[in-house]
N, C-alpha and C positions, 0 to 999 in steps of 0.2 A: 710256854707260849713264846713263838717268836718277839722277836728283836733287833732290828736294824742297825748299824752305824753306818755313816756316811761320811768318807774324808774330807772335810772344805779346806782347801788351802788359797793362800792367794795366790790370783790366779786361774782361779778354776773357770770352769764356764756357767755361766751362772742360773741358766734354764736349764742344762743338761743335770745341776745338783738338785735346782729347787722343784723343778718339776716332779724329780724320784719322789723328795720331802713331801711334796704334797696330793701328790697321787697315793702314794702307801698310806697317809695322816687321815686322806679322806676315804680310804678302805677300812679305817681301824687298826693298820697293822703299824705298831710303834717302831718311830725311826728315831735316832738322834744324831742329830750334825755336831763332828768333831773337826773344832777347828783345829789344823798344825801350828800356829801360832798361839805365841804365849799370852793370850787374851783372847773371847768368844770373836771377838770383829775380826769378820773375813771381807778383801776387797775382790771381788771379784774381776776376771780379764777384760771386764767393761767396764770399771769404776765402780759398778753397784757394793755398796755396802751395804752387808747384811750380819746379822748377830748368831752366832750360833750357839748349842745348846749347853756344850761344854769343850776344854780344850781336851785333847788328846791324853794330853799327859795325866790328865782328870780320871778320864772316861777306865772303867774296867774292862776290857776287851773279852775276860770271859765270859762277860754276861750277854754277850750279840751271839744270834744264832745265822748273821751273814754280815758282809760288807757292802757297801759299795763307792766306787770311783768314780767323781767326774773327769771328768778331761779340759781341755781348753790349756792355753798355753799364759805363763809360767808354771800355771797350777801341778800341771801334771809331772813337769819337773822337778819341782817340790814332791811330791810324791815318790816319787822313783828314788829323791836323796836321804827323805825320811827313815832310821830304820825300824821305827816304832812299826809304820805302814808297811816296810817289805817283809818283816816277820811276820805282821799279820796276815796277808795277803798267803805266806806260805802256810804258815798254822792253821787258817782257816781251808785252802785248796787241799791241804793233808787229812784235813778232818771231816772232810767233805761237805763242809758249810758252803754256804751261797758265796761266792765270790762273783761279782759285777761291776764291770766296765764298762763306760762307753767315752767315745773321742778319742783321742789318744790316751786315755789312759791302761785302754788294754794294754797297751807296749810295757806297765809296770809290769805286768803278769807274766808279758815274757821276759823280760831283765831276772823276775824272780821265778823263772824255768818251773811255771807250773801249767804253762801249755802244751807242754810235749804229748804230742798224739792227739791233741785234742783241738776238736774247729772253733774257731772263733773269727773276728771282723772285728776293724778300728776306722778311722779315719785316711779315707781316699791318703794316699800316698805312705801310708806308715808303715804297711803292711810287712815290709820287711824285718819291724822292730818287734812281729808278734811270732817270737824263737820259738820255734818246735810246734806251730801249730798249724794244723788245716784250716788255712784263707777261705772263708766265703766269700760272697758277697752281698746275702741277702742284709733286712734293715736292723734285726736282731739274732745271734745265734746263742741257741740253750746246747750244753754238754757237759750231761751232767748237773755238778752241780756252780759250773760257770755259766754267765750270762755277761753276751759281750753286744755292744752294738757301736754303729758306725758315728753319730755325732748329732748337734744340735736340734737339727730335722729330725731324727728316730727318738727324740725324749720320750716321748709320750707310748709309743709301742716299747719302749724298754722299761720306762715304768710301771705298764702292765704288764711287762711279762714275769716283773717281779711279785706283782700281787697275785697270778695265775698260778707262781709257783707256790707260795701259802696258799690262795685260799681257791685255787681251782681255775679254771678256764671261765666257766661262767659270769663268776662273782667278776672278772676280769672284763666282760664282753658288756655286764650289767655297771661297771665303770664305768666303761670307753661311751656308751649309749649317754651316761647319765650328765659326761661332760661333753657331749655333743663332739665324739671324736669320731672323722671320716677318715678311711684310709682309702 
């Protein structure tokens, strides 16, 4: 059965991580938030403090059958300098696990050259930092087995495109209905 992690660092953005948490939590499909810090409390790039499930250094990384990355700023730079996180990031893009990004944190993915050839989208102006891959511009891009999208505004289509990729397209559409999401 699947398995999520999800990297919170401080920093991060805080809709862009907890929306994932709770859109996949309310599909059934098991997530756990790994704080980079050496304690669950994560602050987030708006002051929200919130508790995560365990810290990184905790968490067994082979037991996730994906990741995923918020973005927002410091977080994501935290991320990028972590190298717990850029190993994973490669280990899992190697293995063809879900690797997901959105906001600037696609840009870890390309520091950790596992976009080459491959489309993806980050946030308006980054675009440069996402090495070796094909720029979209829509509000989520799947290739493969990444999932990137653009930032705050797209939480909600990035979180179900991660539910769509477990548990199908519908079960995904039978979400978005059930939280009364309009695109």
């Amino acid at each position: 059965m699947e398995k999520l992690a999800i990297f919170m660092a401080d920093g991060c953005e805080e809709i862009e991580g907890l929306t994932v948490v709770d859109l996949l939590r309310r599909a059934g499909i098991p997530i756990e938030m790994l704080s980079l810090q050496d304690s669950t409390q994560v602050r987030g790039s708006h002051g929200i403090v919130f508790e995560a499930d365990l810290t990184l250094e905790q968490a067994d990384l082979s037991a996730y059958t994906g990741i995923v990355l918020p973005g927002g700023m410091p977080g994501t730079t935290h991320l990028k300098e972590n190298p717990l996180v850029r190993d994973a990031v490669k280990t899992f893009a190697a293995a063809g696990k879900l690797v997901a990004a959105i906001c600037a944190a696609p840009t870890v993915l390309g520091s950790c050259g596992v976009l080459n050839g491959k489309a993806a989208i980050c946030y308006p102006g980054l675009e440069d930092q996402l090495t070796g891959a094909v720029v979209r511009k829509e509000p989520v891009v799947e290739d493969g087995n990444l999932i990137t999208s653009r930032g705050m505004g797209t939480a909600i289509p990035f979180g179900l495109a991660i539910v769509a990729r477990f548990q199908g397209q519908a079960a995904a559409e039978a979400l978005a209905e059930k939280i009364v999401f309009q695109q």
